[in-house]
C-alpha positions as CSV (number, residue, x, y, z in Angstrom):
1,X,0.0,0.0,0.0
2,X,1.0,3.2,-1.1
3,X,1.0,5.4,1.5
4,X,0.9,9.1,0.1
5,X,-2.0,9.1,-2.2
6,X,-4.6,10.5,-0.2
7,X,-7.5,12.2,-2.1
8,X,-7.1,15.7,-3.9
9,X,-10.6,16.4,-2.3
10,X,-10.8,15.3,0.9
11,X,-8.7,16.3,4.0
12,X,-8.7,14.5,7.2
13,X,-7.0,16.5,10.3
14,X,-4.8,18.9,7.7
15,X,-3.3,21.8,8.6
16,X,-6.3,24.6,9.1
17,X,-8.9,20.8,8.5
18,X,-9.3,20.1,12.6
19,X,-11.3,17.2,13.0
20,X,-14.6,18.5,15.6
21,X,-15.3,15.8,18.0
22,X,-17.9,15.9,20.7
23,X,-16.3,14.6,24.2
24,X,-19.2,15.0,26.7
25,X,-20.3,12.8,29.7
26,X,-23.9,13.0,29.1
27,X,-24.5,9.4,28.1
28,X,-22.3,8.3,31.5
29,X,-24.6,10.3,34.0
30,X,-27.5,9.7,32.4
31,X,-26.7,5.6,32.5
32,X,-26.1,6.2,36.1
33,X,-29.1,7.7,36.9
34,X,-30.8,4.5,35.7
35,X,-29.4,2.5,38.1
36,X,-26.3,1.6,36.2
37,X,-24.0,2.3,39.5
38,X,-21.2,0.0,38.7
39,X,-20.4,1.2,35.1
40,X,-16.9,3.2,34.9
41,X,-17.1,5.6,31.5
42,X,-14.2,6.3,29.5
43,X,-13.4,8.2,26.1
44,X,-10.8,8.1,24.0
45,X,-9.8,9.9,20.6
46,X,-8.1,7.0,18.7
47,X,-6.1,8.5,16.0
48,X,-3.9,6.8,12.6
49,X,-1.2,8.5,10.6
50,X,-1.8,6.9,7.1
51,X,1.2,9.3,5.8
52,X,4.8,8.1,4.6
53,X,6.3,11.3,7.5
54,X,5.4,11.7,10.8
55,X,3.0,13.9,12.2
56,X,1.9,16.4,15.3
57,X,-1.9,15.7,17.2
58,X,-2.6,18.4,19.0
59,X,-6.2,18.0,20.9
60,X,-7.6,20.9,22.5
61,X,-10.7,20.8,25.0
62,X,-13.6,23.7,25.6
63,X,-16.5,23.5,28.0
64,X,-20.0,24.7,26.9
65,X,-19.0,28.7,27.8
66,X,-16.0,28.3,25.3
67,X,-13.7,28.1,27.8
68,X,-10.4,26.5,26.9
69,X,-10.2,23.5,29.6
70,X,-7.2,21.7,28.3
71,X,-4.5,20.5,25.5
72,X,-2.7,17.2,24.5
73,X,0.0,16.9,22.2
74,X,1.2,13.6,20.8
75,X,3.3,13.1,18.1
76,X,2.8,10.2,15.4
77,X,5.1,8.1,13.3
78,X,4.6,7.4,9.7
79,X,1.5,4.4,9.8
80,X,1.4,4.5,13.7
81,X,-2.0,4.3,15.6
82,X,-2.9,5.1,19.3
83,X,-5.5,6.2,21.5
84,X,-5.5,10.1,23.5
85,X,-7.9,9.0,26.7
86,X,-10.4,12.3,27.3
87,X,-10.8,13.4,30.3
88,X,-7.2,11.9,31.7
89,X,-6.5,15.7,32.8
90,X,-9.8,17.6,32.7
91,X,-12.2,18.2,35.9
92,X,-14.8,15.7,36.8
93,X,-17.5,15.6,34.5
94,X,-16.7,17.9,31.5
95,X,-19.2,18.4,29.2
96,X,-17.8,19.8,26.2
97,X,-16.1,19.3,22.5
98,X,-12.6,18.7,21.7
99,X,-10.8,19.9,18.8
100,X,-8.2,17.5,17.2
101,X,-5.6,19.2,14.5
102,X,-2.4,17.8,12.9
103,X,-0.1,19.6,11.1
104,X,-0.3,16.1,8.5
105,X,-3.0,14.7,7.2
106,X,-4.6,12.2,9.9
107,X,-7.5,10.1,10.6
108,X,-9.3,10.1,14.0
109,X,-12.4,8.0,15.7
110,X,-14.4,8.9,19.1
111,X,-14.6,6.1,21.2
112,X,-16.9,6.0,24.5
113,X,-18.0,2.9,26.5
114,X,-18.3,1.6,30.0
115,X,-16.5,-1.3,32.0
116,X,-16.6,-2.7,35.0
117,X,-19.8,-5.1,36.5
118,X,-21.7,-3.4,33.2
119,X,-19.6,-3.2,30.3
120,X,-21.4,-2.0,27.2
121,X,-21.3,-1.8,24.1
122,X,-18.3,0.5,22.3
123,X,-20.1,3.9,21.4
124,X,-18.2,4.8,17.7
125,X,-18.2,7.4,15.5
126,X,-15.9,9.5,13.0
127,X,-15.3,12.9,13.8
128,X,-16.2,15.6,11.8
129,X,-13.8,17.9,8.8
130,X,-15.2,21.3,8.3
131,X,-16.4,20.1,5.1
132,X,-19.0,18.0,6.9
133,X,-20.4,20.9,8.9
134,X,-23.8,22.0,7.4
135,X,-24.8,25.4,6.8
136,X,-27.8,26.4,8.6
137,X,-29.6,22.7,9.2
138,X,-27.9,19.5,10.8
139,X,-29.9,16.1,10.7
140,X,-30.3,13.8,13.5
141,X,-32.3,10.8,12.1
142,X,-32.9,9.0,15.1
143,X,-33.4,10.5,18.8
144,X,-35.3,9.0,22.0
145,X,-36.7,9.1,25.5
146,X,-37.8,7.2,27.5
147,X,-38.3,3.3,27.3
148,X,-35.5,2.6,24.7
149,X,-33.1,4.6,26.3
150,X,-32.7,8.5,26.4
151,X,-30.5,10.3,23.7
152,X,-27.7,13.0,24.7
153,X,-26.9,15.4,21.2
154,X,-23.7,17.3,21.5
155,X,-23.7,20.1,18.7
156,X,-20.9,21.9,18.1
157,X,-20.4,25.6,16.7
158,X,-17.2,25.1,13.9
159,X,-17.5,28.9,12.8
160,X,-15.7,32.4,14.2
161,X,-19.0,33.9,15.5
162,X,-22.0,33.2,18.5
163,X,-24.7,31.4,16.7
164,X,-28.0,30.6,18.0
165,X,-30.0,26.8,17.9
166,X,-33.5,26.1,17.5
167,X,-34.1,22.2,17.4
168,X,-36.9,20.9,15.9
169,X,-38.1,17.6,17.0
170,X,-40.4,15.4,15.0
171,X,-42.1,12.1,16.2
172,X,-41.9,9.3,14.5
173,X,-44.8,7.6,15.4
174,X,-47.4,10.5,15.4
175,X,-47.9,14.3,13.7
176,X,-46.1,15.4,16.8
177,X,-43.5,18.1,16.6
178,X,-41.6,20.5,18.7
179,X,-39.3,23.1,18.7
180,X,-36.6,23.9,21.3
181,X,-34.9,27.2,21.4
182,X,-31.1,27.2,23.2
183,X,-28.4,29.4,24.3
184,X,-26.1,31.1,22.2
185,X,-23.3,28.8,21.6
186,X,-19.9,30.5,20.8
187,X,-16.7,29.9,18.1
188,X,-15.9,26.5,18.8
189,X,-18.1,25.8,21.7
190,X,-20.8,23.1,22.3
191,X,-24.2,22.5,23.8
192,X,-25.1,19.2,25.2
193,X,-29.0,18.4,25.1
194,X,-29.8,15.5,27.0
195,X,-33.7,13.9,26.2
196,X,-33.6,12.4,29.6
197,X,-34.4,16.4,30.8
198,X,-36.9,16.9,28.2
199,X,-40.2,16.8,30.1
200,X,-42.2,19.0,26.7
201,X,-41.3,15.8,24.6
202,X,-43.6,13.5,26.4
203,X,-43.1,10.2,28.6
204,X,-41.7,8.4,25.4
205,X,-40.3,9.9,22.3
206,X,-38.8,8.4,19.3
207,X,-38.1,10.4,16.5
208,X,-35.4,12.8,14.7
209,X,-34.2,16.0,14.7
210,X,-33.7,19.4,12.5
211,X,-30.8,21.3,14.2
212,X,-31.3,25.2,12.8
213,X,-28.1,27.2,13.3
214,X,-28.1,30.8,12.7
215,X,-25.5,33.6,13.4
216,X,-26.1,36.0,16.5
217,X,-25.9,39.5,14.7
218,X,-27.4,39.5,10.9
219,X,-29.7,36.2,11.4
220,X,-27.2,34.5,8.2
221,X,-27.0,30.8,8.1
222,X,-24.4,29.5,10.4
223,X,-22.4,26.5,10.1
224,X,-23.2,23.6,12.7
225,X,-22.0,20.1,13.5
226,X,-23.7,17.3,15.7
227,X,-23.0,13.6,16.8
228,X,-25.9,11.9,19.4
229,X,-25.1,8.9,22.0
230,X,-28.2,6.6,23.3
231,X,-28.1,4.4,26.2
232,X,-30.8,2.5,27.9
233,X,-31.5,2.5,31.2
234,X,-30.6,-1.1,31.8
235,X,-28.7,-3.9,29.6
236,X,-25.3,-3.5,28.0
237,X,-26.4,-1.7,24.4
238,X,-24.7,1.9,23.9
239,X,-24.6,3.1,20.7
240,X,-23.5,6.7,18.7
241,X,-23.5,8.1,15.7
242,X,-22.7,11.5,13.5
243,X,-25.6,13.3,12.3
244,X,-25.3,14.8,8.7
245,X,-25.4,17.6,6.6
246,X,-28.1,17.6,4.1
247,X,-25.2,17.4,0.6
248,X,-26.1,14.0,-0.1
249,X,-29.1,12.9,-2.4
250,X,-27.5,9.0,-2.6
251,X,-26.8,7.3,0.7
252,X,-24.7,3.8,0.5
253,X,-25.5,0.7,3.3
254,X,-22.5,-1.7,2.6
255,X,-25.2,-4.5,4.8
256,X,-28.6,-5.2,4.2
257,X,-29.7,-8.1,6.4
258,X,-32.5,-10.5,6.6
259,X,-31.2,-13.7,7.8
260,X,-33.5,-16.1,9.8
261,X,-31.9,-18.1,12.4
262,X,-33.1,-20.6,15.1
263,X,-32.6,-17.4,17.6
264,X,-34.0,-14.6,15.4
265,X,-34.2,-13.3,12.4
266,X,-30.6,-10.8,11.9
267,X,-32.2,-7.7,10.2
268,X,-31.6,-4.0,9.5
269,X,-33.4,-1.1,9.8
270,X,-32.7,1.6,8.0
271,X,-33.5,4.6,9.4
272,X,-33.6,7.7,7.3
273,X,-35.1,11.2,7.2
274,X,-36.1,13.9,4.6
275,X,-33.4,16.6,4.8
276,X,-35.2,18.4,2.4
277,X,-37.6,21.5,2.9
278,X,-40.4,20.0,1.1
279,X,-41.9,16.3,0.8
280,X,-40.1,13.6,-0.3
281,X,-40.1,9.6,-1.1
282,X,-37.3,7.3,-0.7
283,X,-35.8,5.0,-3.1
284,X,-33.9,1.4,-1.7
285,X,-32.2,-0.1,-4.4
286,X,-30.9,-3.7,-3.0
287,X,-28.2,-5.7,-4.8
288,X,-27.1,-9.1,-4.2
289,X,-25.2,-12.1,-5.9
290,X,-26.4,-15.3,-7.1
291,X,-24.2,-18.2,-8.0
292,X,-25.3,-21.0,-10.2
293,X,-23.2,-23.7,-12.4
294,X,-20.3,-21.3,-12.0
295,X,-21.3,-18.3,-13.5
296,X,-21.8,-14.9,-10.6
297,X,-25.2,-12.6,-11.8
298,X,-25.8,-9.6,-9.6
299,X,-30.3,-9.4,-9.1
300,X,-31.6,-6.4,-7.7
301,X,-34.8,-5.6,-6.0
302,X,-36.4,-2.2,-5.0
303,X,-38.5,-0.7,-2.2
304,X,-40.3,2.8,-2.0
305,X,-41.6,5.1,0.7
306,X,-44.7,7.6,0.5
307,X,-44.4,11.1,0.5
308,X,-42.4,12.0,3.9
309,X,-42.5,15.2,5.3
310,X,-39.7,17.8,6.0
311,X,-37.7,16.3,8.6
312,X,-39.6,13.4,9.8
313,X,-38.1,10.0,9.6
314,X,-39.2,6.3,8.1
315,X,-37.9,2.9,9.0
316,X,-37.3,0.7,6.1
317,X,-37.2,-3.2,6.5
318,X,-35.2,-5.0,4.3
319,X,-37.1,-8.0,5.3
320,X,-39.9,-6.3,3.6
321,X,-38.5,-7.3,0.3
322,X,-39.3,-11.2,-0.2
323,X,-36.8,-11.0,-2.8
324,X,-33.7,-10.9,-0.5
325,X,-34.6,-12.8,2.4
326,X,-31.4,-15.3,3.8
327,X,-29.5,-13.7,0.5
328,X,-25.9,-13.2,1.8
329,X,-24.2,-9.9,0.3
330,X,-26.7,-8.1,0.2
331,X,-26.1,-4.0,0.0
332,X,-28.2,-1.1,-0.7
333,X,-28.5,2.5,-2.2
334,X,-30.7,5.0,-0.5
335,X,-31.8,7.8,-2.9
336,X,-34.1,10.6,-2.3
337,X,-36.3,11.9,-4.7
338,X,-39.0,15.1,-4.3
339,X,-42.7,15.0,-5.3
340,X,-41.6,16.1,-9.3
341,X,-38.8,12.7,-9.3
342,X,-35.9,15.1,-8.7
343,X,-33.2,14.1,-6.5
344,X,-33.7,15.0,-3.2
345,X,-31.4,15.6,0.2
346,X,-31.6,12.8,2.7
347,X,-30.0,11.4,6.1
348,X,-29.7,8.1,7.1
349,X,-28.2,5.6,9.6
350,X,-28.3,1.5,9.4
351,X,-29.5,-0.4,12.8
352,X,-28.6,-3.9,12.7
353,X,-30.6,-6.4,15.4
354,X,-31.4,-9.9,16.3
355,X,-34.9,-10.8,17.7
356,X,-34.9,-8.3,20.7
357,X,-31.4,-8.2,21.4
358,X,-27.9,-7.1,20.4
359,X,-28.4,-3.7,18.6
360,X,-26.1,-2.3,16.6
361,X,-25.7,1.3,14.6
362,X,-23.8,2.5,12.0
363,X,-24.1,6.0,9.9
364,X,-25.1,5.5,5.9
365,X,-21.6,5.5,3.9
366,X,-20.3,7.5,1.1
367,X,-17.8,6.1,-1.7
368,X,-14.5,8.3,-1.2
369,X,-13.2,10.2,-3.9
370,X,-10.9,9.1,-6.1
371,X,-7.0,9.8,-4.9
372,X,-4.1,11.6,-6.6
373,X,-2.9,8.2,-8.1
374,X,-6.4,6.6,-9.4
375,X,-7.0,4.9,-6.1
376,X,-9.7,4.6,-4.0
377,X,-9.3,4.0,-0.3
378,X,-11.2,4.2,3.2
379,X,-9.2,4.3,6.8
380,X,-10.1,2.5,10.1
381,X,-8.3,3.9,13.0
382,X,-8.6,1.2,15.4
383,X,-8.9,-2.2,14.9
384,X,-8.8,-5.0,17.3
385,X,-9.4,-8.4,18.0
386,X,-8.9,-10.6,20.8
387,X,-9.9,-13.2,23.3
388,X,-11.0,-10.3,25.2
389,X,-12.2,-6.9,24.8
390,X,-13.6,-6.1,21.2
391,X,-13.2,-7.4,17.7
392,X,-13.8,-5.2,14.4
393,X,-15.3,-7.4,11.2
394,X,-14.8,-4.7,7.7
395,X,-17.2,-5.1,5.2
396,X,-16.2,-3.0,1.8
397,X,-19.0,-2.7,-0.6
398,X,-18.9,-2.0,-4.3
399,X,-19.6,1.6,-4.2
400,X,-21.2,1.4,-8.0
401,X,-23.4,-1.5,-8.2
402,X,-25.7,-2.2,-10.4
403,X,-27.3,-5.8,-12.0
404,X,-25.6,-7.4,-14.6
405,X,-26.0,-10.9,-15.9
406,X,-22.4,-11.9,-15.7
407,X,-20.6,-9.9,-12.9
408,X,-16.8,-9.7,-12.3
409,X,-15.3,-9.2,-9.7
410,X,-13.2,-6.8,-8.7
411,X,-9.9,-6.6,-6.5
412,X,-9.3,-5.0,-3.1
413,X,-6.5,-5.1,-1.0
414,X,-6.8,-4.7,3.0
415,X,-3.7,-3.7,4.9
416,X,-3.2,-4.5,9.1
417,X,-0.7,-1.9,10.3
418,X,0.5,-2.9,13.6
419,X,-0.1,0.6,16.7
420,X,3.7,0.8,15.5
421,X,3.1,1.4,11.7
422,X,4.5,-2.1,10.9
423,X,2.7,-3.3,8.2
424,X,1.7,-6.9,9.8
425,X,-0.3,-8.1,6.6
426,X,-2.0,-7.2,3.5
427,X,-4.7,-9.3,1.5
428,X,-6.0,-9.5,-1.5
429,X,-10.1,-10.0,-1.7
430,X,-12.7,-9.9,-4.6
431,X,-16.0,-7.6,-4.4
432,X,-19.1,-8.3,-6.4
433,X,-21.7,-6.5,-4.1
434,X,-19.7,-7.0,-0.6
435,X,-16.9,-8.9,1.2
436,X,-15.8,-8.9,4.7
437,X,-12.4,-8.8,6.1
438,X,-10.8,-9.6,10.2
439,X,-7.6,-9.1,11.5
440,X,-8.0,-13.4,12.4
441,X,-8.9,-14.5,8.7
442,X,-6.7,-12.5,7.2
443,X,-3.7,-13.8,9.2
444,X,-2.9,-10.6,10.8
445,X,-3.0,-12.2,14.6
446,X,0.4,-11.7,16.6
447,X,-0.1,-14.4,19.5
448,X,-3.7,-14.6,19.1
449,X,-4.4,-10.6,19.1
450,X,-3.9,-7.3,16.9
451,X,-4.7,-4.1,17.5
452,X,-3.7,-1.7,15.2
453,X,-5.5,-0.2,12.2
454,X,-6.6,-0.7,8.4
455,X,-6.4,0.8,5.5
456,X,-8.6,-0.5,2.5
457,X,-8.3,0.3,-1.2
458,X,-8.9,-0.6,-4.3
459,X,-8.6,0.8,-8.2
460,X,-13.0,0.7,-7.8
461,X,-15.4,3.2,-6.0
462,X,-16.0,1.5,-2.9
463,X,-17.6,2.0,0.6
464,X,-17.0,0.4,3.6
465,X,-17.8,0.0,7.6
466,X,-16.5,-1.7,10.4
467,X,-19.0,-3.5,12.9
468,X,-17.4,-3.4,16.7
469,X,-18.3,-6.4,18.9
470,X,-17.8,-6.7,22.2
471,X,-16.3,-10.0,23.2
472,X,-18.5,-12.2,24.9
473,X,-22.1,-10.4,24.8
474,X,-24.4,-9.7,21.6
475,X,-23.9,-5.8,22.0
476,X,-21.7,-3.9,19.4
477,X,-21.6,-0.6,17.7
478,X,-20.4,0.1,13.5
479,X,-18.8,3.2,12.0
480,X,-18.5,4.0,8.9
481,X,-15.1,4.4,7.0
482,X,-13.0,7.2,6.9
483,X,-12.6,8.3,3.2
484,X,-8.9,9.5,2.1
């Protein structure tokens, strides 16, 4: 692997590109609340230099007033990984954001879970680049209180001036809505809106949310970033994920499951909301390979939606779609379109269960773009596996499919860097509609473990995400992959 060719449009951690990364302990206190009294929290900002030089990670902490509460610096070798833990030198508590900056090019991942008598799930999710902020909306898909657990939404201000929030909350399951006016937030500061506080939402809510962010003085549009964390009251599931802007009209899901099983069907649910201002339907497009006497064909199968409104959110079953059920490498493409059939903005996240149990979320992928030498390629900053602790399955997903009566398929090659930069292994696999990679099949175990991270690429367009499973329980958390 090659490692200087990162993409001419995309720019992870860069010099004046700080990665925006929301480091409150919302989700903690709000666990412990529940009765949860033997969970211990912690956060980390897991980091990977995918560069051939080595690099400088400077992470600097502010509470919600803007006040600046502390600063890390560690430097990185060329194709080393780590982990900055949050809160090692900040007061009980903090409730805040944390800007990471590298004077290289960098990828980064938030990481949040609890140990102890009542380990959870890992909470993941990739940071924010300034090009991901959105400019005067922000779209949460999914948001609860209540029953299933009570959602904490850290939004961050990425811009030079105060800006002011409205959020709009809209239910799910009814024609109820509700807006929420908040502080000012200022340059690089945060609020932290925990559900769990929310008496004007109801008992129960599930739902999504519009985030409106305008500037202080003249009313313009303001540019606005969010990530949300749920955890129930009781069990071991914890789960985060980034919101989005509303740029994309074409949303990729590189695993579309419906796969009975003597203990429950393994499904997704897609969950995904109209970032538009006016009505739209959504388009599933589902792909998936069929072998037989040799020969590979590629079917496909669609679903629609109805009109949605403005904001609101739908689930979509897979399982819905006779066509794919028990079908193995299966993906989908999630495109909006408005009432006249024109493409239309949407947001979306994948939820991944079995029967009642062992819930799992991942945000809706993008392909990356195309690098300075032809290639295509997606970063994981930390990967592990174990006999303990967690283990991190990829699955990369032809980010181009389409049905075709013969399909061929097409190379990738997935590189293990060891938390030294050492590269420990790299394979070589073939992608109709999806494959999946571990550090274990792929060889990359040093006396039964790795940790380090990975680095996918390939000559196609290609997605990919990595599912995070905690060793032992059902409980896990996904992430999509960091373009470069």
């Amino acid at each position: 692997m090659t490692r200087h060719g990162r993409s001419a449009q995309r720019s992870l951690g860069a010099l004046a590109t700080a990665a925006l990364i929301l480091a409150w302990a919302g989700p903690a206190a709000a666990a412990e609340a529940g009765g949860a009294a033997a969970r211990v929290w912690t956060s980390s900002i897991d980091y990977f230099n995918p560069g051939t030089a080595a690099a400088t990670l400077s992470v600097s902490y502010r509470d919600a007033a803007g006040t600046g509460v502390d600063t890390a610096t560690v430097p990185i070798s060329a194709g080393a990984s780590g982990s900055v833990l949050v809160g090692a030198t900040m007061p009980p508590g903090f409730a805040g954001a944390a800007l990471a900056s590298s004077d290289r090019p960098i990828a980064v991942l938030y990481r949040q879970q609890a140990t102890g008598a009542a380990t959870t799930a890992p909470m993941l999710y990739a940071p924010f680049t300034a090009a991901r902020a959105g400019t005067g909306r922000f779209f949460v898909p999914e948001v609860r209180r209540g029953g299933a657990g009570n959602t904490v939404i850290g939004i961050q201000n990425p811009g030079s001036r105060d800006i002011s929030l409205s959020l709009d909350f809209f239910s799910a399951t009814s024609a109820f809505q509700k807006t929420v006016n908040l502080p000012a937030v200022k340059p690089l500061s945060s609020a932290v809106v925990n559900l769990a506080t929310m008496g004007t939402l109801g008992t129960t809510f599930d739902g999504s949310l519009v985030i409106r962010a305008a500037n202080t003085v003249g009313g313009a549009p303001a540019r606005v970033l969010a990530a949300a964390e749920t955890v129930p009251a009781a069990g071991r599931e914890a789960y985060a994920f980034a919101g989005m802007s509303n740029a994309a009209t074409q949303v990729l899901m590189p695993a579309a499951l419906c796969v009975p099983s003597a203990t429950g069907t393994l499904r997704s649910l897609f969950q995904v909301q109209n970032a538009a201002k006016t009505g739209a339907r959504f388009v599933v497009a589902y792909y998936y390979p069929v072998t037989s006497g040799g020969r590979t064909t590629v079917r496909t199968a669609s679903a629609s939606t109805g009109l949605v409104a403005p904001g609101k959110r739908v689930t979509i079953d897979p399982c819905a779609v006779a066509a794919i059920a028990g079908k193995s490498k299966v993906v989908a493409v999630i495109s909006g379109r408005d009432a006249a059939g024109k493409a239309s903005p949407v947001a979306a996240l994948a939820r991944w269960v079995k029967g009642a149990s062992g819930t799992q979320y991942a945000a809706a992928a993008l392909p990356p773009a195309v690098a300075l030498d032809a290639k295509y390629r997606v970063v994981f900053p930390a990967v592990e596996w174990g006999p303990a602790g967690t283990r991190t399955t990829v699955t990369v997903m032809n980010g181009a499919p389409k049905a075709v009566a013969v399909a061929t398929p097409f190379p990738v090659t997935v590189s293990f860097y060891s938390q030294a930069g050492v590269l420990v292994k790299a394979v070589t696999g073939s992608v109709v509609t999806a494959a999946s990679f571990d550090p274990s099949a792929a060889g990359a175990l040093v006396s039964g473990v790795f940790r380090g991270a990975v680095v996918v690429e390939s000559s196609r367009p290609i997605a990919a995400a990595a599912q995070v499973q905690q060793v032992g329980y059902t409980v896990a958390d996904g992430y999509a992959g960091i373009p470069w």
